[in-house]
PAVODREN-973265 format. One record per residue: residue number from 1; x, y, z of N, C-alpha, C, O in turn. Coordinates in Angstrom, 3 decimals. Example, Ala and Ser with C-alpha at 12.3 -4.5 7.8 and 13.67 -1.06 7.14 Angstrom:
2
+-----+----------+----------+----------+----------+----------+----------+----------+----------+----------+----------+----------+----------+
:   i :      nc1 :      nc2 :      nc3 :     cac1 :     cac2 :     cac3 :      cc1 :      cc2 :      cc3 :      oc1 :      oc2 :      oc3 :
+-----+----------+----------+----------+----------+----------+----------+----------+----------+----------+----------+----------+----------+
:   1 :   13.190 :   -5.690 :    7.800 :   12.300 :   -4.500 :    7.800 :   13.200 :   -3.300 :    7.800 :   14.236 :   -3.319 :    8.465 :
:   2 :   12.850 :   -2.250 :    7.080 :   13.670 :   -1.060 :    7.140 :   12.900 :    0.030 :    7.870 :   13.409 :    1.138 :    8.039 :
+-----+----------+----------+----------+----------+----------+----------+----------+----------+----------+----------+----------+----------+
This chain:
127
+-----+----------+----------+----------+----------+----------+----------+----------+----------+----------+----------+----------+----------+
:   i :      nc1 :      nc2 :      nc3 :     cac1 :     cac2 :     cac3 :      cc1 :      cc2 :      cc3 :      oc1 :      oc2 :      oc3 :
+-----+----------+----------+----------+----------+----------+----------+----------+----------+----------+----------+----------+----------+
:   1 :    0.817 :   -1.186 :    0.000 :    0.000 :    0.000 :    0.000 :    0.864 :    1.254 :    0.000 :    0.547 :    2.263 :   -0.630 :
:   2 :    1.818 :    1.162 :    0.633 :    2.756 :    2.513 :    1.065 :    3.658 :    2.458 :   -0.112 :    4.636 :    3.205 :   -0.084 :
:   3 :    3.518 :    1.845 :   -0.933 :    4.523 :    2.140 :   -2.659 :    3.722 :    2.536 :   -3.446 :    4.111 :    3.164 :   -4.430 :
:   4 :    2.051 :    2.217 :   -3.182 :    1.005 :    2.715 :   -3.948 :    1.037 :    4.047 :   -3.874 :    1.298 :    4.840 :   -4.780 :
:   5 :    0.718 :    4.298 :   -2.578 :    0.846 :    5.759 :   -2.634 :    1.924 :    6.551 :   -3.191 :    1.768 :    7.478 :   -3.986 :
:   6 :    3.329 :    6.018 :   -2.603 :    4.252 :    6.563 :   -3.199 :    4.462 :    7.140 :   -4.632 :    4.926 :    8.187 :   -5.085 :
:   7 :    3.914 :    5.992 :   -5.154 :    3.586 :    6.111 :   -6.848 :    2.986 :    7.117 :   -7.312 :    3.380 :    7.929 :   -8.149 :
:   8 :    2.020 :    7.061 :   -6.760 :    0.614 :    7.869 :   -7.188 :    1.921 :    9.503 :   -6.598 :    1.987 :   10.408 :   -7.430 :
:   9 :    2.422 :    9.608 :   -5.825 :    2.392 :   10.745 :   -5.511 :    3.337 :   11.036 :   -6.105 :    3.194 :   12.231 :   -6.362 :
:  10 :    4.644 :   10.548 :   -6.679 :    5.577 :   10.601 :   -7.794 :    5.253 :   11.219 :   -8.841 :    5.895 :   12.202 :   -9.211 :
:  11 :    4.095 :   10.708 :   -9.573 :    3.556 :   10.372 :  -10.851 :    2.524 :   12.189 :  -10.683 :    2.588 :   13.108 :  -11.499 :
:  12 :    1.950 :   12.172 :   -9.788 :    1.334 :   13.471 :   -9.745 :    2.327 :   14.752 :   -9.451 :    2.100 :   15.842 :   -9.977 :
:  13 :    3.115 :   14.601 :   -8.830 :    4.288 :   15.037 :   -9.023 :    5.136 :   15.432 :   -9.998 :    5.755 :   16.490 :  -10.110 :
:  14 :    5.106 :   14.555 :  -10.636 :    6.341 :   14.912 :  -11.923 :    4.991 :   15.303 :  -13.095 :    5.491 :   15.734 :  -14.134 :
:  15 :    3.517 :   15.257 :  -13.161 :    2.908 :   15.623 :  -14.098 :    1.730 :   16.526 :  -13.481 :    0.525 :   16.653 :  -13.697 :
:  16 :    2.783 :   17.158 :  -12.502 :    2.322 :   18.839 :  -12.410 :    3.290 :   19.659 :  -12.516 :    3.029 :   20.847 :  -12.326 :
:  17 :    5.006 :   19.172 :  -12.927 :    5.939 :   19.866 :  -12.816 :    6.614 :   20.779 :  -11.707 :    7.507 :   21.612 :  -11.861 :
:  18 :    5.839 :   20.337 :  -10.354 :    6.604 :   20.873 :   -9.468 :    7.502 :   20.171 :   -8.617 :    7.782 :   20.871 :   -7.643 :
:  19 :    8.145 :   18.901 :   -8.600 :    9.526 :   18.654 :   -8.529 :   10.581 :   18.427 :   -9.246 :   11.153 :   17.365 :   -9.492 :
:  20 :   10.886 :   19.879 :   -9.681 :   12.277 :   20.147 :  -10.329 :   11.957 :   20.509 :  -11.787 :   12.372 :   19.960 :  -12.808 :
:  21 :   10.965 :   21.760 :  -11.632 :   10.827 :   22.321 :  -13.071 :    9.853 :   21.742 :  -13.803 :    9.114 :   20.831 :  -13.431 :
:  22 :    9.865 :   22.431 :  -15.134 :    8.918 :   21.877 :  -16.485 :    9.802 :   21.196 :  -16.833 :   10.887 :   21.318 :  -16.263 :
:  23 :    9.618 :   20.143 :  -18.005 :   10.341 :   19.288 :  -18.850 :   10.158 :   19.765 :  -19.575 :   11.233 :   19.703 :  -20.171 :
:  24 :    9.177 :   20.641 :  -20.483 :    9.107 :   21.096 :  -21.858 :   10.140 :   22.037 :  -21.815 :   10.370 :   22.742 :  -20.832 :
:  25 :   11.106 :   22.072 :  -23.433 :   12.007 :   22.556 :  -23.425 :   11.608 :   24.099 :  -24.431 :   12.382 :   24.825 :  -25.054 :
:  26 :   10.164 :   24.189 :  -24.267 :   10.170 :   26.103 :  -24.739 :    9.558 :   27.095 :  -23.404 :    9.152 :   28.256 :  -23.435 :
:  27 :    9.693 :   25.960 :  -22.043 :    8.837 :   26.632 :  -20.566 :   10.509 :   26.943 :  -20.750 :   11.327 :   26.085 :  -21.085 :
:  28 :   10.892 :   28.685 :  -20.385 :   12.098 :   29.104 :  -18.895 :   12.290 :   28.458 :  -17.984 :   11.304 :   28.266 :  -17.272 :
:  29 :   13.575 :   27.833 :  -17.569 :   13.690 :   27.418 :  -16.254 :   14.050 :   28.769 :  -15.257 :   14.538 :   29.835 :  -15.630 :
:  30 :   13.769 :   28.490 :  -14.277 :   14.343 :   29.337 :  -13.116 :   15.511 :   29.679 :  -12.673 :   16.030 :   28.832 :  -11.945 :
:  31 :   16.422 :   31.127 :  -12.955 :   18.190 :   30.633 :  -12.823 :   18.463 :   29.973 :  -11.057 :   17.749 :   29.968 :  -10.054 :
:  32 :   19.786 :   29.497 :  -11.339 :   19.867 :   28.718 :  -10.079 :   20.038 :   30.138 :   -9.205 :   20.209 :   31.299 :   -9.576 :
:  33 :   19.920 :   29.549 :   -7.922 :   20.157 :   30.991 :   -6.806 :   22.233 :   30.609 :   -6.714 :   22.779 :   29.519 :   -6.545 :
:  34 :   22.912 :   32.066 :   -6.916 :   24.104 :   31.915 :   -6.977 :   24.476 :   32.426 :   -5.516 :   23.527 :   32.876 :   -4.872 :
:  35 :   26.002 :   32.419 :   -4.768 :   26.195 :   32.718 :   -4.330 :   27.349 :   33.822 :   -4.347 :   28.186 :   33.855 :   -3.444 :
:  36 :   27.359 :   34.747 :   -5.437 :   28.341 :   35.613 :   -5.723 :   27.771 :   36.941 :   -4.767 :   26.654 :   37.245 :   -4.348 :
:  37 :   29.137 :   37.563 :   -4.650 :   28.943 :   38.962 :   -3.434 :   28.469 :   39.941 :   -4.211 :   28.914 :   40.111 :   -5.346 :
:  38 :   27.342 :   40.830 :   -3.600 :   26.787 :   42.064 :   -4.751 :   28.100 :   42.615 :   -4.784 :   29.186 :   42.299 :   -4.298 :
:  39 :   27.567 :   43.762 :   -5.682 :   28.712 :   44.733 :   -6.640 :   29.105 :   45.481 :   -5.821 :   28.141 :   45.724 :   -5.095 :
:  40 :   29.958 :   46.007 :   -5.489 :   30.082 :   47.521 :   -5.174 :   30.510 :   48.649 :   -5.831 :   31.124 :   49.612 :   -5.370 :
:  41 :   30.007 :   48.371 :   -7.310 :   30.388 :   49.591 :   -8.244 :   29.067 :   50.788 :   -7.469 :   28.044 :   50.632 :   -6.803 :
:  42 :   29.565 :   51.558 :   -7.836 :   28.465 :   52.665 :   -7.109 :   28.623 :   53.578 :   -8.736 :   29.613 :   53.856 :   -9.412 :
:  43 :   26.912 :   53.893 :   -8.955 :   26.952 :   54.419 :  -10.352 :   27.243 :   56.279 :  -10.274 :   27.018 :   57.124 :   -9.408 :
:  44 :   27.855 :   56.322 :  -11.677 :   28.776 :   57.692 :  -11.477 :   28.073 :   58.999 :  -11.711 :   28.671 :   60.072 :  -11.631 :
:  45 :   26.607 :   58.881 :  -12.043 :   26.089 :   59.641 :  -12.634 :   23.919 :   59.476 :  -11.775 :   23.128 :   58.550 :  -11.953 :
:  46 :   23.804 :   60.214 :  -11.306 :   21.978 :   59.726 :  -10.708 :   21.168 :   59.284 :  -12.082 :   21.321 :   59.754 :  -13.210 :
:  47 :   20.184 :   58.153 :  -11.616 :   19.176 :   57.877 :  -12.464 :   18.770 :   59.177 :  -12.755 :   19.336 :   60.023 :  -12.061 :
:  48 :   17.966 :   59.600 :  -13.565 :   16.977 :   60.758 :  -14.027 :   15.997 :   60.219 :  -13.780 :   15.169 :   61.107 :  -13.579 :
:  49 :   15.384 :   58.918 :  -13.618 :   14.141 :   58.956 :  -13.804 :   13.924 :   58.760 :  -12.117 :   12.823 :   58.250 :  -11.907 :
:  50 :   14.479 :   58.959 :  -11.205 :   14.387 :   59.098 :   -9.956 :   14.082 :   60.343 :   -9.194 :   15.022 :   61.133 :   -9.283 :
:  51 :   13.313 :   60.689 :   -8.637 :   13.596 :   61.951 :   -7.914 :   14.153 :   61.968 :   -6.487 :   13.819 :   61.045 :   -5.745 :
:  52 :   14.831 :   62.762 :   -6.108 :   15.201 :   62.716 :   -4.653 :   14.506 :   64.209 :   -3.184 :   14.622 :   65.423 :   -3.352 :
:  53 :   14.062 :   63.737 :   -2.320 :   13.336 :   64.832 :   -1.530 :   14.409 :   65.468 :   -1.170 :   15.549 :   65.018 :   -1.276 :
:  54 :   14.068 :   66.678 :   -0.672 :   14.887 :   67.830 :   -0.185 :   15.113 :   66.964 :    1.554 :   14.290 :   66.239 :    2.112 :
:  55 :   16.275 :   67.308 :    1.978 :   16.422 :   66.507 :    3.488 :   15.334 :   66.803 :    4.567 :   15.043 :   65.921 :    5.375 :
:  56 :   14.723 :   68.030 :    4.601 :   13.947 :   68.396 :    5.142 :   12.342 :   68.267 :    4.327 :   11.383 :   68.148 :    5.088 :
:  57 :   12.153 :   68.283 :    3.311 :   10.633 :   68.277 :    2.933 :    9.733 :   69.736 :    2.346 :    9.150 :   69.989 :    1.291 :
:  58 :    9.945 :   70.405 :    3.464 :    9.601 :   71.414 :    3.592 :    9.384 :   72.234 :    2.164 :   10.146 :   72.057 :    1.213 :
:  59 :    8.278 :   73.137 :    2.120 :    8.092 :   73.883 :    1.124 :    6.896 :   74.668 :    1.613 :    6.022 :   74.216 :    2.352 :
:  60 :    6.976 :   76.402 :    0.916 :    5.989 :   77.234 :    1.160 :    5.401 :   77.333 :   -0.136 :    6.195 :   77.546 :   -1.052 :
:  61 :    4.276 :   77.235 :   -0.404 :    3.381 :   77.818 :   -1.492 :    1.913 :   78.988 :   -0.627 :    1.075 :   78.985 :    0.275 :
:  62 :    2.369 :   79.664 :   -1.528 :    0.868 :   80.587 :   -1.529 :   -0.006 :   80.676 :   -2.389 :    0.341 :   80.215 :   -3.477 :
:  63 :   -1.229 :   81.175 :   -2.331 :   -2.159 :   81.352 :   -3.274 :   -3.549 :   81.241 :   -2.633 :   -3.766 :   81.264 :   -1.422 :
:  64 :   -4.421 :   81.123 :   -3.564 :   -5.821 :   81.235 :   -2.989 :   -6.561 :   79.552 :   -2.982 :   -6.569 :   78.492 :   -3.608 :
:  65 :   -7.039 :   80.126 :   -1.980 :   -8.101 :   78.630 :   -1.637 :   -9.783 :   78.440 :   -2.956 :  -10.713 :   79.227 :   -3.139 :
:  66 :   -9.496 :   77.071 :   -3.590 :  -11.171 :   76.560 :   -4.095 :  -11.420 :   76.008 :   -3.786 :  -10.683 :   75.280 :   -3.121 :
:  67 :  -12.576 :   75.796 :   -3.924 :  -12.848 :   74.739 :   -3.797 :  -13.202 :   73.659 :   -4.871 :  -13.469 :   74.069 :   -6.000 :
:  68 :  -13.231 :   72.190 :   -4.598 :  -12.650 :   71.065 :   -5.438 :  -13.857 :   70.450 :   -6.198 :  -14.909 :   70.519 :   -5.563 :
:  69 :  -13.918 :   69.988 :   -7.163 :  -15.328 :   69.193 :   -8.305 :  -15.517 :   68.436 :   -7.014 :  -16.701 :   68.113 :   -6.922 :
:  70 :  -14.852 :   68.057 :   -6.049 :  -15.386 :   66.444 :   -5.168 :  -15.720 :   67.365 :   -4.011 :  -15.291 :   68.516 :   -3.921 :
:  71 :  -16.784 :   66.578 :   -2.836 :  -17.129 :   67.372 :   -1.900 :  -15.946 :   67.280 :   -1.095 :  -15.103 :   66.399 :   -1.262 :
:  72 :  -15.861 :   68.320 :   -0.085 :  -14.941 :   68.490 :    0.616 :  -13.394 :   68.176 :    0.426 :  -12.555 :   67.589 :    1.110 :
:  73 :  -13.384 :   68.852 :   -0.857 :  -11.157 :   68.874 :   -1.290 :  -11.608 :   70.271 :   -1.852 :  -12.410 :   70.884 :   -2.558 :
:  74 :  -10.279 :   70.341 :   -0.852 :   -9.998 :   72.038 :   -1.372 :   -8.469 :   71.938 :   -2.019 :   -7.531 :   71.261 :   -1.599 :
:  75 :   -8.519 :   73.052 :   -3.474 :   -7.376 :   73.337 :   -4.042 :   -6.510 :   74.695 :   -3.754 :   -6.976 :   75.831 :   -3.837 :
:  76 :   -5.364 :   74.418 :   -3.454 :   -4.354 :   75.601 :   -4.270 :   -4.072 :   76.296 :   -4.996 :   -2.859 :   76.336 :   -5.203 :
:  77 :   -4.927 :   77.226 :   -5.798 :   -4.083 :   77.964 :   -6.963 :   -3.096 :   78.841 :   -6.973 :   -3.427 :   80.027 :   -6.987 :
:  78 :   -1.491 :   78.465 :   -6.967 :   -0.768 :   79.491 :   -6.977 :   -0.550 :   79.907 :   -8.101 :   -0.869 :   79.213 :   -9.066 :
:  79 :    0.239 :   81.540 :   -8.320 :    0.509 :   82.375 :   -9.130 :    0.676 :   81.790 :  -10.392 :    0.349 :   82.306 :  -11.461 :
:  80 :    1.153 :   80.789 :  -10.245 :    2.046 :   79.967 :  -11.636 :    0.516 :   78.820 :  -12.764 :    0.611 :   77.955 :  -13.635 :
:  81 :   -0.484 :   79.387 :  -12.180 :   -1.503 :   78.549 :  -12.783 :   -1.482 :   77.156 :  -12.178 :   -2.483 :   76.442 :  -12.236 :
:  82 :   -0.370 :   76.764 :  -11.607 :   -0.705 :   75.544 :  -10.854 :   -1.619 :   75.285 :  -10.066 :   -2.051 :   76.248 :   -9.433 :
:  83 :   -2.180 :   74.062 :   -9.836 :   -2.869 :   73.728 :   -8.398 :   -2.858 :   72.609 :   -7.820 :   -2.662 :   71.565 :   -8.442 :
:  84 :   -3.093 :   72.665 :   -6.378 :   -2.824 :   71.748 :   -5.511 :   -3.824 :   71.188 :   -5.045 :   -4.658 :   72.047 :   -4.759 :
:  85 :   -4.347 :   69.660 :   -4.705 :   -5.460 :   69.312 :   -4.059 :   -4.346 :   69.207 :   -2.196 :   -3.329 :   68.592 :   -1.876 :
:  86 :   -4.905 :   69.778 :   -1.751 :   -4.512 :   69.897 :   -0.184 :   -4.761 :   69.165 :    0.684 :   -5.980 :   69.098 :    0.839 :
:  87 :   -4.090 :   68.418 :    1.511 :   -4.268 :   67.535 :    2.686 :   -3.891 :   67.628 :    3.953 :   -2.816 :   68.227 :    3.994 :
:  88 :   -4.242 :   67.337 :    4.950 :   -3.015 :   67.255 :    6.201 :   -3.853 :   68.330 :    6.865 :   -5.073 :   68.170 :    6.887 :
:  89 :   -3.159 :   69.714 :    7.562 :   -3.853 :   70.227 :    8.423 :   -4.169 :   71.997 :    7.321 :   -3.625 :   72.947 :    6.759 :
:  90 :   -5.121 :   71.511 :    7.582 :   -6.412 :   72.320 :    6.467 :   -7.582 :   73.134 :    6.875 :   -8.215 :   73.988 :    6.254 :
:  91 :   -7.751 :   72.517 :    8.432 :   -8.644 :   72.813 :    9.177 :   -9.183 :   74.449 :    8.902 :   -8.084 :   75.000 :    8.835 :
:  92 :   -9.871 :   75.192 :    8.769 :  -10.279 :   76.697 :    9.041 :   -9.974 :   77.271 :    8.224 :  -10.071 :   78.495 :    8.317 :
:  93 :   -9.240 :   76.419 :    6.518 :   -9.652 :   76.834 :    5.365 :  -10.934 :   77.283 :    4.392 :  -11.853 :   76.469 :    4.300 :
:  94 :  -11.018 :   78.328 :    3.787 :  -12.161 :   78.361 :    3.230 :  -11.764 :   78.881 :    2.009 :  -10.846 :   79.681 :    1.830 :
:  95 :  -12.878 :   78.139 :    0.744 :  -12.733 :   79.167 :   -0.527 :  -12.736 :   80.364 :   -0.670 :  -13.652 :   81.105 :   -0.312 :
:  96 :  -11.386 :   80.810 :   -1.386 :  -11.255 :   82.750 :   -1.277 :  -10.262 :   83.379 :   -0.274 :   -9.797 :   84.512 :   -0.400 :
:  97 :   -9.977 :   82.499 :    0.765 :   -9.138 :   82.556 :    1.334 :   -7.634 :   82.887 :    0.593 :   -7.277 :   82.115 :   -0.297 :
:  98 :   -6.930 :   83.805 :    0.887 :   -5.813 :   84.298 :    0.217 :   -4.236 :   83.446 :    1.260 :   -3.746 :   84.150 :    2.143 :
:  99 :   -3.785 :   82.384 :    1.087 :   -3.307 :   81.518 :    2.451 :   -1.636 :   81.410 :    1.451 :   -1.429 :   81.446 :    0.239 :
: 100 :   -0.715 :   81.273 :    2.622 :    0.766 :   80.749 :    2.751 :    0.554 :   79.520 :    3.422 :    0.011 :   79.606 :    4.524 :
: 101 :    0.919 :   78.179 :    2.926 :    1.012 :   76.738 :    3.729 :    2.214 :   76.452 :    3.615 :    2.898 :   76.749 :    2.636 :
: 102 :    2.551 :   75.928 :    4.470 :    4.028 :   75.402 :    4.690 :    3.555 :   73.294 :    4.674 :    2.675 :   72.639 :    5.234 :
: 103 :    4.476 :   73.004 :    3.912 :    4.306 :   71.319 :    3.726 :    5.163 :   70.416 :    2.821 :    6.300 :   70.889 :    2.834 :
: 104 :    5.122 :   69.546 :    2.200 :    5.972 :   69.101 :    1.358 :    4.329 :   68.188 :    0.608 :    3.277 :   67.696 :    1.017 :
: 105 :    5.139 :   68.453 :   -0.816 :    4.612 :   67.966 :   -2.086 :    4.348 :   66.050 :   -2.042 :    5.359 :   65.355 :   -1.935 :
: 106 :    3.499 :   65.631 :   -2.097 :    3.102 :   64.129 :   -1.964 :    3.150 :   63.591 :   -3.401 :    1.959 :   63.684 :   -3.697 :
: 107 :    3.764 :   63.088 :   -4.485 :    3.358 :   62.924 :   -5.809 :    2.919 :   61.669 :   -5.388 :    2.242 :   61.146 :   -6.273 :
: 108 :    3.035 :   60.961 :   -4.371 :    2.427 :   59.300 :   -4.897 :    1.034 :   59.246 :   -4.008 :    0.628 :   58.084 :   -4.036 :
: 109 :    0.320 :   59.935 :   -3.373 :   -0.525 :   59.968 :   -2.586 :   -1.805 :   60.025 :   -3.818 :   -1.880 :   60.766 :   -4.799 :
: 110 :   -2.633 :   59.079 :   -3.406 :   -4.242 :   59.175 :   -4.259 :   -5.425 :   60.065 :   -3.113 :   -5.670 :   60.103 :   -1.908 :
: 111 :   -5.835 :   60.599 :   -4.198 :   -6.981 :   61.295 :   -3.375 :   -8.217 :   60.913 :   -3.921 :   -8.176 :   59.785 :   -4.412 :
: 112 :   -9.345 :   61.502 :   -4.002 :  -10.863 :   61.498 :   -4.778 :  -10.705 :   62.618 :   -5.357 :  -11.459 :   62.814 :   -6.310 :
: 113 :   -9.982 :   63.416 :   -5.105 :  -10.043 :   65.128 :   -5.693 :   -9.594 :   65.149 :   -7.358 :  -10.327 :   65.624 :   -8.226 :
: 114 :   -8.385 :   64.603 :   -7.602 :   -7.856 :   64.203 :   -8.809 :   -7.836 :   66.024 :   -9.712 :   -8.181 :   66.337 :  -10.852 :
: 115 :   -7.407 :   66.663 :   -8.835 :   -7.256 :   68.311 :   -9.773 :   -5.697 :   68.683 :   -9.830 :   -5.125 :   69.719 :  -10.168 :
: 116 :   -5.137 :   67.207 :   -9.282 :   -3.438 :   67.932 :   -9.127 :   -2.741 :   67.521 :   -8.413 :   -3.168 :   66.706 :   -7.596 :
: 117 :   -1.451 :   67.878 :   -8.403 :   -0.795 :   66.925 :   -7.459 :   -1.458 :   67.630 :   -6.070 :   -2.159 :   68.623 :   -5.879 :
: 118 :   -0.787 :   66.457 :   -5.091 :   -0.968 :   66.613 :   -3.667 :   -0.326 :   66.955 :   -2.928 :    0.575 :   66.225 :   -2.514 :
: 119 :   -0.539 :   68.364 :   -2.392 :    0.336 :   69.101 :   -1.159 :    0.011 :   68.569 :    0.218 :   -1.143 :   68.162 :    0.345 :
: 120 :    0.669 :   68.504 :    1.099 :    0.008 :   67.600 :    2.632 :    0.700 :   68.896 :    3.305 :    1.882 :   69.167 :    3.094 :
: 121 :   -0.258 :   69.782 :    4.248 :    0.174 :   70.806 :    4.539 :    0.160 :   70.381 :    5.855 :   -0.508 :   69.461 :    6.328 :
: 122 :    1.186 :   71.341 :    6.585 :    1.873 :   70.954 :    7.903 :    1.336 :   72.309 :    8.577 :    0.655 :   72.405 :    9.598 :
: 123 :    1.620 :   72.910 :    8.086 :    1.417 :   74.733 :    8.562 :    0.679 :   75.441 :    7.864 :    0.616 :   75.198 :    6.659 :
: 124 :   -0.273 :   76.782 :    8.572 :   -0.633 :   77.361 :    8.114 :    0.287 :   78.397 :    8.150 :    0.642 :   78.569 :    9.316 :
: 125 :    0.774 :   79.085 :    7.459 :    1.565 :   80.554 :    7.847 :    0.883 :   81.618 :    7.883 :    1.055 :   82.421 :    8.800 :
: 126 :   -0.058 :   81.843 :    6.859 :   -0.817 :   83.149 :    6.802 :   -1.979 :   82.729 :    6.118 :   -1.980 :   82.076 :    5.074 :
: 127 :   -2.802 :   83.059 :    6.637 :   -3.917 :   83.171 :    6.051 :   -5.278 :   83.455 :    7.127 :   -6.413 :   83.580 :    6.667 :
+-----+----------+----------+----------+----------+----------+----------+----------+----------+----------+----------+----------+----------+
């Protein structure tokens, strides 16, 4: 009985291909895991397609307060035609409001607002 099984479990085994790969020779095998030491070339020049934050974060934008197509997101319009959907501490903002926020820029943050990138404000300075 206990070779029966054995069998059976061999046989299902080798014709599901998970002990020790596919046999068909147009499936990729998997490279072996090596044991060579990473590189320590260090590259001479920064990716471009990387960005790097300022050490601190920090940034002031001004401009006037809207309000957003979605309920409750309010935008940024500064001078430059840009705008910001705003997050973080926002509290006692209102549309028309003429405001300085102190915060750093979020590019990977999702909102519902979708009018722009995302400022996450830390400070109010003026307004």
């Amino acid at each position: 009985m206990r070779s029966l099984v054995g069998g059976i479990v061999v046989t299902a085994c080798l014709a599901l291909g998970a002990c020790g790969g596919s046999t068909d020779p147009e499936q990729p095998q998997a490279p072996a895991p090596t044991t060579d030491t990473p590189s320590t070339d260090v590259p001479t020049a920064p990716d471009p397609t990387l960005t790097a934050k300022p050490p601190s974060g920090a940034q002031e934008l001004a401009g006037s307060i809207e309000r957003g197509v979605e309920a409750r997101c309010l935008v940024l319009s500064v001078s430059s035609g840009q705008s910001y959907v705003l997050t973080g501490t926002v509290a006692g903002l209102e549309p028309g409001d003429r405001v300085t926020v102190k915060g750093r820029s979020d590019p990977g943050a999702a909102t519902t607002c979708q009018q722009g990138p995302v400022f996450e404000v830390t400070e109010i300075v003026d307004g």
